[in-house]
N, C-alpha and C positions, 0 to 999 in steps of 0.2 A: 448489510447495506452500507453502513459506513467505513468498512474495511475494504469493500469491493475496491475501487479504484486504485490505492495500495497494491493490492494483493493482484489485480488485473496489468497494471502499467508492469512491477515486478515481474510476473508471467512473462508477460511479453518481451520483454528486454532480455530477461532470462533466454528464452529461446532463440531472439535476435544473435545475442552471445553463442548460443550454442553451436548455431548452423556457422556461422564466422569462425568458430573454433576448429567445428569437422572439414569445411572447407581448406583451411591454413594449415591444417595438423597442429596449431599452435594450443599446450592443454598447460597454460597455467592457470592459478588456481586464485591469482586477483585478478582476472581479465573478467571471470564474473562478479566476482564480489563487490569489487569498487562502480560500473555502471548501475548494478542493482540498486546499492545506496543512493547516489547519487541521485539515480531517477523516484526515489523513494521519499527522499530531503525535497525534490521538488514539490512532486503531486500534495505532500504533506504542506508547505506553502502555499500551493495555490489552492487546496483544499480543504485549509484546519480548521477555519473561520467554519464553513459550511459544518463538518467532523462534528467538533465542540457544539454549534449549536442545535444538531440532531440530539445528541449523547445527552442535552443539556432537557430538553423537552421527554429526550425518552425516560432519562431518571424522574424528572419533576410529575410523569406521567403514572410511573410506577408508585412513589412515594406517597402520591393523591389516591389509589387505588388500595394501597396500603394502610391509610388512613380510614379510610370506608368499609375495610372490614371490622 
C-alpha cells in the first residue's frame, strides 16, 4: 500500500519511455533511468508525509500486538 504509488507512477513513465523509444529508434540507456528517478523524487515529495505516517501506525500497530502476547 505504501509503495504502490512509487512503484505505479514508475511503471508508468517506464512505459511512457518505452513506447517514445520504439517509436524514435532512439535506445539509450539514461533516457530511462533519469525520468524514472526523477518522477520517483517527486511522488516521494508529494507523498512521504502520507508514506511515514502509514509506516509509522503500521509499526506502532505491530509493536502493541507484540506486546500482547
Amino acid at each position: 500500500m505504501v509503495a504502490a504509488p512509487v512503484l505505479l507512477s514508475i511503471l508508468i513513465v517506464g512505459l511512457l519511455v518505452s513506447i517514445l523509444q520504439v517509436a524514435t529508434q532512439i535506445q539509450e540507456m539514461t533516457l530511462t533511468f533519469i525520468p524514472k528517478l526523477a518522477v520517483s523524487v517527486l511522488v516521494l515529495l508529494a507523498l512521504g508525509s502520507w508514506m511515514t505516517s502509514t509506516l509509522k501506525q503500521f509499526a506502532i500497530s505491530i509493536i502493541m500486538q507484540a506486546v500482547n502476547l
